[in-house]
C-alpha positions as CSV (number, residue, x, y, z in Angstrom):
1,X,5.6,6.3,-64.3
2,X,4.1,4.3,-61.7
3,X,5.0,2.2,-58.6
4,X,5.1,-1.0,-60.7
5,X,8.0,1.1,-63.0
6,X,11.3,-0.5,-63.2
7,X,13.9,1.7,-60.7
8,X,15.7,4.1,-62.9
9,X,19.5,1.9,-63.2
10,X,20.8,-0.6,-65.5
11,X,22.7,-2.3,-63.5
12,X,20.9,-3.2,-59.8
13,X,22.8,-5.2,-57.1
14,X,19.4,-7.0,-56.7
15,X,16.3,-7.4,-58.7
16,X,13.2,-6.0,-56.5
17,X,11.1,-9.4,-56.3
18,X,12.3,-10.4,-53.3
19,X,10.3,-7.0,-51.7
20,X,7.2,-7.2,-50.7
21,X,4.5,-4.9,-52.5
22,X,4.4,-2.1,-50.3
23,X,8.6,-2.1,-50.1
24,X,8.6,-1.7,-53.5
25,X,7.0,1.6,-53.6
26,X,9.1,2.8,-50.0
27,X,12.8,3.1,-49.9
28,X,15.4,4.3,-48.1
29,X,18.3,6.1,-49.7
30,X,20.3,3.4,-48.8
31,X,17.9,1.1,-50.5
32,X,18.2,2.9,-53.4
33,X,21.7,2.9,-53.5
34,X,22.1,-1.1,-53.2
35,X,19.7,-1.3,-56.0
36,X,22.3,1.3,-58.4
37,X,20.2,4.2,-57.7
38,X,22.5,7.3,-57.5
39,X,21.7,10.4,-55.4
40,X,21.9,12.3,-58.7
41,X,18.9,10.1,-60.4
42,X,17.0,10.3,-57.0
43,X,16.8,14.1,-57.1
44,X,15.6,13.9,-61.2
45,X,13.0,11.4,-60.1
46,X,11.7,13.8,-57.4
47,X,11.7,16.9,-59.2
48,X,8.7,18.8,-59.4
49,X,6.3,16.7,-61.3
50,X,8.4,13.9,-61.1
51,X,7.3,10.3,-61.0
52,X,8.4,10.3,-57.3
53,X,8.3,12.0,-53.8
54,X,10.5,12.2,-51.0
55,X,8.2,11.4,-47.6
56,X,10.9,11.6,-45.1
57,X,14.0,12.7,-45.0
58,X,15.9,9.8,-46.4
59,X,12.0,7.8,-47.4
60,X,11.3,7.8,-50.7
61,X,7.4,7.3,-52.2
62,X,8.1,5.8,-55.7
63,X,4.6,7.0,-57.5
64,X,3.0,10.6,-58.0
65,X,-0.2,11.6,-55.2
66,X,-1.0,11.0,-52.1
67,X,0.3,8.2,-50.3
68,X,-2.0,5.4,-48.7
69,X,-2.2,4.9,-44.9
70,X,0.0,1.6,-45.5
71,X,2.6,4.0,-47.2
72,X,3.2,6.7,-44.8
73,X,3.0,3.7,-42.0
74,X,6.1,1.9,-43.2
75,X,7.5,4.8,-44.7
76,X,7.4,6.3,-40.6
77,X,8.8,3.0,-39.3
78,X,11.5,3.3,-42.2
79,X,12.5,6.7,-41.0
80,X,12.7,5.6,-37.3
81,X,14.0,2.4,-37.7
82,X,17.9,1.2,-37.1
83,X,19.1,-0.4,-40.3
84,X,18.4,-3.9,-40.4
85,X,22.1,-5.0,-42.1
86,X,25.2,-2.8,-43.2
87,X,23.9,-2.2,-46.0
88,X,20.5,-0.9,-45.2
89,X,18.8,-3.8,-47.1
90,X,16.7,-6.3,-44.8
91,X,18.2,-10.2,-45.4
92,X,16.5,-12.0,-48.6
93,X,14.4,-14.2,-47.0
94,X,14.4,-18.0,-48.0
95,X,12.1,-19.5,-49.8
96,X,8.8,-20.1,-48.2
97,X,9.6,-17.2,-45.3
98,X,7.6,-13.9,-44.8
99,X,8.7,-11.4,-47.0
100,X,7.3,-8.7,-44.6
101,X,10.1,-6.0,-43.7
102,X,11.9,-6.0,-40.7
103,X,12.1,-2.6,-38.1
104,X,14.1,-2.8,-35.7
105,X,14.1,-0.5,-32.3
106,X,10.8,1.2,-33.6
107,X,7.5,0.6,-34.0
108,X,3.9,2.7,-34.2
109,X,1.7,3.5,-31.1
110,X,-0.5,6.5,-30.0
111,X,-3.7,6.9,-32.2
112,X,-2.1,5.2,-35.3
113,X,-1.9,2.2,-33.2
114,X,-5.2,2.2,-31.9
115,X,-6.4,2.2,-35.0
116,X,-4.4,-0.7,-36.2
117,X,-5.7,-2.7,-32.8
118,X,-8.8,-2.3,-34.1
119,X,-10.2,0.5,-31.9
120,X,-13.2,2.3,-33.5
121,X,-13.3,5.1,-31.3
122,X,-9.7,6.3,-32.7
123,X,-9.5,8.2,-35.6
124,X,-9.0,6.7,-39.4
125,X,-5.2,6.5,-40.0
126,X,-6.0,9.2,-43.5
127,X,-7.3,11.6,-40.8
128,X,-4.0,11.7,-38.7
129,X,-1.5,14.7,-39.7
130,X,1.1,12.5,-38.2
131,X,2.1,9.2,-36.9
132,X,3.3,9.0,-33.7
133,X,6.1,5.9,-33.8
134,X,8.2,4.9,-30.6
135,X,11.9,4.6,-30.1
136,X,14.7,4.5,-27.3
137,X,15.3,7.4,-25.4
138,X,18.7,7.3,-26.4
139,X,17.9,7.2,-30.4
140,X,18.9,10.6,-31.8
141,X,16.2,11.5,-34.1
142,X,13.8,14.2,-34.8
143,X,9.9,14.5,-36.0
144,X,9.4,15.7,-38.9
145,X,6.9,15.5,-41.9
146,X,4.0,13.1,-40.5
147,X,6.8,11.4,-38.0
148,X,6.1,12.2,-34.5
149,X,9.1,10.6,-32.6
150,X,7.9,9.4,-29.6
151,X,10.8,8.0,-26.7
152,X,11.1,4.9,-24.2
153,X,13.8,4.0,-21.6
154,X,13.2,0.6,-22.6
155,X,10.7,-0.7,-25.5
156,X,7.7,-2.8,-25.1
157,X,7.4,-6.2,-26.8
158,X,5.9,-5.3,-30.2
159,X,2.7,-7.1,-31.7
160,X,1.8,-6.7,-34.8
161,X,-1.3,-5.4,-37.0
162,X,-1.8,-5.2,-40.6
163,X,1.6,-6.5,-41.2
164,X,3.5,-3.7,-39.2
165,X,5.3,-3.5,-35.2
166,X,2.9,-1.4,-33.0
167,X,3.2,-1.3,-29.3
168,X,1.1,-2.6,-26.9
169,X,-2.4,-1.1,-25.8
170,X,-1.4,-0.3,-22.4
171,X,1.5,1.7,-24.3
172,X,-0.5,2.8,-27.0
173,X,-3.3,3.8,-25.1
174,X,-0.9,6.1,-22.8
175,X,0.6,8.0,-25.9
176,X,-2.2,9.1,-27.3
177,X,-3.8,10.3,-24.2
178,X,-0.8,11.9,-23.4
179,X,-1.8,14.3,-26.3
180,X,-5.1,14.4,-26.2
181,X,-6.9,17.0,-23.7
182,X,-10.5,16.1,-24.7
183,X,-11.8,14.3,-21.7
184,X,-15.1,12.6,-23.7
185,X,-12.2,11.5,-26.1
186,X,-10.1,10.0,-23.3
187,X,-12.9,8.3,-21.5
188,X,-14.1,6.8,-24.9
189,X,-10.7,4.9,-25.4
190,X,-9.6,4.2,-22.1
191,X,-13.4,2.1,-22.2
192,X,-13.5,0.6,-25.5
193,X,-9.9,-1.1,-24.5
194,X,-11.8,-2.8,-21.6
195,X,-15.0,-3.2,-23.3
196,X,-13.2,-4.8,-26.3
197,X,-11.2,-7.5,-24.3
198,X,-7.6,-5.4,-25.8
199,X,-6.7,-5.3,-21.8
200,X,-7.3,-4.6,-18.0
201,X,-7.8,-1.6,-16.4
202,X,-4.7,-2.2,-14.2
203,X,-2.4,-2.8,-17.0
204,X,-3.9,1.4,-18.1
205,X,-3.5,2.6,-14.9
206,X,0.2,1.5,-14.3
207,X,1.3,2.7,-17.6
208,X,0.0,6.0,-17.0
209,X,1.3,6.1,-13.8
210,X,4.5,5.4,-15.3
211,X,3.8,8.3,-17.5
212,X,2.7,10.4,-14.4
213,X,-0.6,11.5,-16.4
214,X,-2.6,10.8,-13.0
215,X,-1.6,14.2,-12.1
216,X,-4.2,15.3,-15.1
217,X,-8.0,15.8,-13.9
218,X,-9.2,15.0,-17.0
219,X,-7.4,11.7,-16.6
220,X,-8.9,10.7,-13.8
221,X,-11.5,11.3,-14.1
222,X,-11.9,8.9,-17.1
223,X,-9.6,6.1,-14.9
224,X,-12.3,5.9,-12.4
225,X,-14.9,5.3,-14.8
226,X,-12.4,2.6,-16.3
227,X,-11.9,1.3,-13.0
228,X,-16.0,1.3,-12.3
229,X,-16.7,-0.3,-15.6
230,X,-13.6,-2.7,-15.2
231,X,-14.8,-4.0,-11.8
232,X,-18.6,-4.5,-13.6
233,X,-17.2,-6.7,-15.7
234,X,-15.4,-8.7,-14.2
235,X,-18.2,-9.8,-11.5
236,X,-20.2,-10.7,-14.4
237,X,-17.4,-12.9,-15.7
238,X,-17.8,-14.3,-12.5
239,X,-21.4,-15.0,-12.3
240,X,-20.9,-16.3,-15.5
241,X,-17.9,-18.5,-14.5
242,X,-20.0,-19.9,-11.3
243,X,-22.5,-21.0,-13.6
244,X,-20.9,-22.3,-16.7
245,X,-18.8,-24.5,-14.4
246,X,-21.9,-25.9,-12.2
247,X,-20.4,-24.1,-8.8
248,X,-22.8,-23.7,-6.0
249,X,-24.4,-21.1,-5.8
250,X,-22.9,-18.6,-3.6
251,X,-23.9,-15.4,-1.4
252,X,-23.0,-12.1,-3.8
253,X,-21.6,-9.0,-2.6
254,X,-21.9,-9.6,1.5
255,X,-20.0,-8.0,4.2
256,X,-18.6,-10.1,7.3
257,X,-18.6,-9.5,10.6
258,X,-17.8,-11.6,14.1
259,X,-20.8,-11.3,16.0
260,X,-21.2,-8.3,17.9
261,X,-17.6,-7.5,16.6
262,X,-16.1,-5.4,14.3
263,X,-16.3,-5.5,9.8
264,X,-13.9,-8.3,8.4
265,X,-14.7,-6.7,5.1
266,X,-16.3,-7.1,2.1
267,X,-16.6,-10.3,-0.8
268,X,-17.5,-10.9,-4.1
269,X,-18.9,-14.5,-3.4
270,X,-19.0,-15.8,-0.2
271,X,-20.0,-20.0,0.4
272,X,-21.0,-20.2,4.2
273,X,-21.3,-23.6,4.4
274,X,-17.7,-24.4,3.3
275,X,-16.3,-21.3,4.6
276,X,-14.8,-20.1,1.2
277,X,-14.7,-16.6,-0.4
278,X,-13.7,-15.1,-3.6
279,X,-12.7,-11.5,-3.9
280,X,-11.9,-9.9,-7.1
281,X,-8.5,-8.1,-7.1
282,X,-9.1,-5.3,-8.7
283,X,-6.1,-3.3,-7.4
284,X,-4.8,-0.9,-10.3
285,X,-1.3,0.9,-9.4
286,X,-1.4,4.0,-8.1
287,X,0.6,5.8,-5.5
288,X,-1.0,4.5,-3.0
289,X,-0.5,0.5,-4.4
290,X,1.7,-0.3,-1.2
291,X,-1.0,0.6,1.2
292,X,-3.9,-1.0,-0.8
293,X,-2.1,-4.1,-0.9
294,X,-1.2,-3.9,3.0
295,X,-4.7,-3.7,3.6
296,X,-6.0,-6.6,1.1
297,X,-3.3,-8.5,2.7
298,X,-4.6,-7.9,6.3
299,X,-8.0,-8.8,5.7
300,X,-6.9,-12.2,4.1
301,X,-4.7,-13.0,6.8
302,X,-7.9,-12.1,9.6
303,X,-10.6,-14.6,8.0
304,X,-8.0,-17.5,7.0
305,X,-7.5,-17.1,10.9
306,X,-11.3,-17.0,11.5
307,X,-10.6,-20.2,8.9
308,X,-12.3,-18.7,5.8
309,X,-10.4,-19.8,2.7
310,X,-9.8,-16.5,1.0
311,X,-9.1,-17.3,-3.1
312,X,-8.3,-13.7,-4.9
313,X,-9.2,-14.1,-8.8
314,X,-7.8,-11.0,-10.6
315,X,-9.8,-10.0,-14.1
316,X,-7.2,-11.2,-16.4
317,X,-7.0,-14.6,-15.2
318,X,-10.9,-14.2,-15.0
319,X,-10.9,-13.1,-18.6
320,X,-7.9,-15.6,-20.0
321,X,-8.7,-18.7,-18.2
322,X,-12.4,-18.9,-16.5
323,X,-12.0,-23.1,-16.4
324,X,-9.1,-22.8,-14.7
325,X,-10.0,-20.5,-12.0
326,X,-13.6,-22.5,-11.5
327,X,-11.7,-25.4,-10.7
328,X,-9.6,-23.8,-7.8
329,X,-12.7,-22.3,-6.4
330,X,-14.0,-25.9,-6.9
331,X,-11.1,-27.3,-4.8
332,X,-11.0,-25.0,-2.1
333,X,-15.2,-25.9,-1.4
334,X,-14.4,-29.9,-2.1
335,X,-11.3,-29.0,0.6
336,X,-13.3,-27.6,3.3
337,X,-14.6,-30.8,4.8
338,X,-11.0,-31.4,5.8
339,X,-10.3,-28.2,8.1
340,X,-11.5,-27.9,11.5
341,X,-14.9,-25.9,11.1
342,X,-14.5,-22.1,10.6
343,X,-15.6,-19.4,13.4
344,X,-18.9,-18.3,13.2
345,X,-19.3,-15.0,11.4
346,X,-23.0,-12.6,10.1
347,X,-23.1,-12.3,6.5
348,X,-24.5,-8.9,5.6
349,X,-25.6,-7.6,2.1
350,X,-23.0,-4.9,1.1
């Protein structure tokens, strides 16, 4: 018998060809049931040698062999996931909607999920022992089998990949290096998800601050390498967004100070004629955010009293919307003819 066997009942509350294909080869018990499966036919179809296997507790793999990475996926997020009606049996859709299943409070994250973002430095979902899948805190469920019940006070906005709810990369990302204590392993994620575009270093850092894996050496070590290669990148987006966008050219990298006087701090760009600056904010949340932002905060309010129009660009809106951010940098230089003229201050290289 294979998956594309009729289910062992003569008398089903609903013909399968509402499921989609992989549904039809993972059940639930209560799946079963609606369909006229009794528990007493579900244990002769898993005997030994039987035509089926039982995954989970409660999961049910309706073929002989190994599962594929799409099976044990959805049969994980089966296992995990609240029932979607009273029955246990998602909604029929209506004609023309999705057919995919529906999980609700679950979905996959750690490794697995990495994976499924497209990550090629995680491993291939075959090679995983087990899955790790996320839930609330207050769900009462256990791992078991190739589930590895992960817990959240409150769950991220799921996106999906290959059809199935995995959490976000910031989340993802933190789950699996909360297991992981290879440090070359770490490092290699934590820079492919800037490298690839999946997110910002800051977005990391304050989810595994959340997680209080800072505390970790190995950790940190890899964060301030994410933080170094973050900051690269973004001051080449800028480059590149000064000349895509025909800015003038600016002075790069400088340090100010009044003549004579003390350091106003450094710049990313610096016009001297117009008396406007960029910095990139490239703040990532750490224990000591409050303090770091006290002091970016300071150093604005000094030069737009020395008035130096300070505009702070942060990598994401760098990364998400370069025209956007050209043409405030554009309208701060176009605005400068319009303020009184701006204390004299030495540019230095930094």
């Amino acid at each position: 018998m294979n998956h594309n066997a009729p289910l062992p009942q003569a008398t089903a509350a609903r013909p399968l060809r509402h499921l989609s294909e992989v549904q039809r080869r993972v059940l639930t018990t209560t799946q079963l049931r609606s369909h006229g499966v009794s528990p007493a036919e579900m244990n002769e179809q898993c005997r030994s040698g039987g035509p089926w296997q039982q995954l989970l507790p409660g999961v049910y793999l309706l073929h002989p062999g190994p599962p594929t990475s799409e099976e044990r996926l959805h049969a994980v997020l089966l296992y995990a996931a609240r029932e979607v009606t009273a029955s246990g049996v998602p909604a029929q859709p209506e004609p023309g909607q999705s057919h995919r299943p529906v999980y609700r409070e679950a979905m996959i994250t750690g490794l697995a999920a990495l994976t499924l973002h497209g990550f090629t430095s995680a491993p291939p979902l075959l090679s995983l022992d087990r899955i790790d899948v996320l839930v609330p805190r207050l769900r009462r469920l256990r791992s078991t089998g190739c589930a590895h019940v992960l817990r959240a006070a409150s769950l991220p906005a799921p996106e999906e990949a290959t059809g199935v709810p995995v959490a976000p990369v910031p989340r993802a990302l933190t789950d699996a290096v909360s297991q992981l204590t290879d440090a070359g392993a770490v490092r290699r994620l934590l820079s492919e998800a800037v490298r690839g575009g999946h997110c910002e270093p800051a977005a990391i850092v304050r989810e595994l601050n959340n997680a209080k894996l800072l505390s970790r050496p190995h950790v940190v070590d890899a964060v301030d390498s994410l933080l170094a290669e973050g900051r690269a990148i973004a001051e080449d987006r800028l480059y590149t967004m000064v000349r895509e966008f025909g800015l003038p050219d600016p002075v790069w990298n400088v340090d100010l100070r009044l003549p004579g006087g003390p350091h106003l701090g450094g710049l990313d760009a610096y016009w001297p004629e117009q008396a406007v600056a960029v910095e990139l904010d490239t703040r990532a949340p750490r224990q000591d955010e409050d303090a770091l932002w006290s002091e970016y905060a300071r150093k604005r309010e000094h030069l737009e009293r020395l008035g130096i129009t300070v505009v702070y660009i942060t990598p994401k809106k760098l990364r998400d919307g370069m025209e956007q951010q050209a043409a405030v940098v554009r309208t701060a230089l176009m605005a400068s003819g319009d303020r009184d003229p701006a204390a004299y201050v030495v540019v230095l290289p930094r």
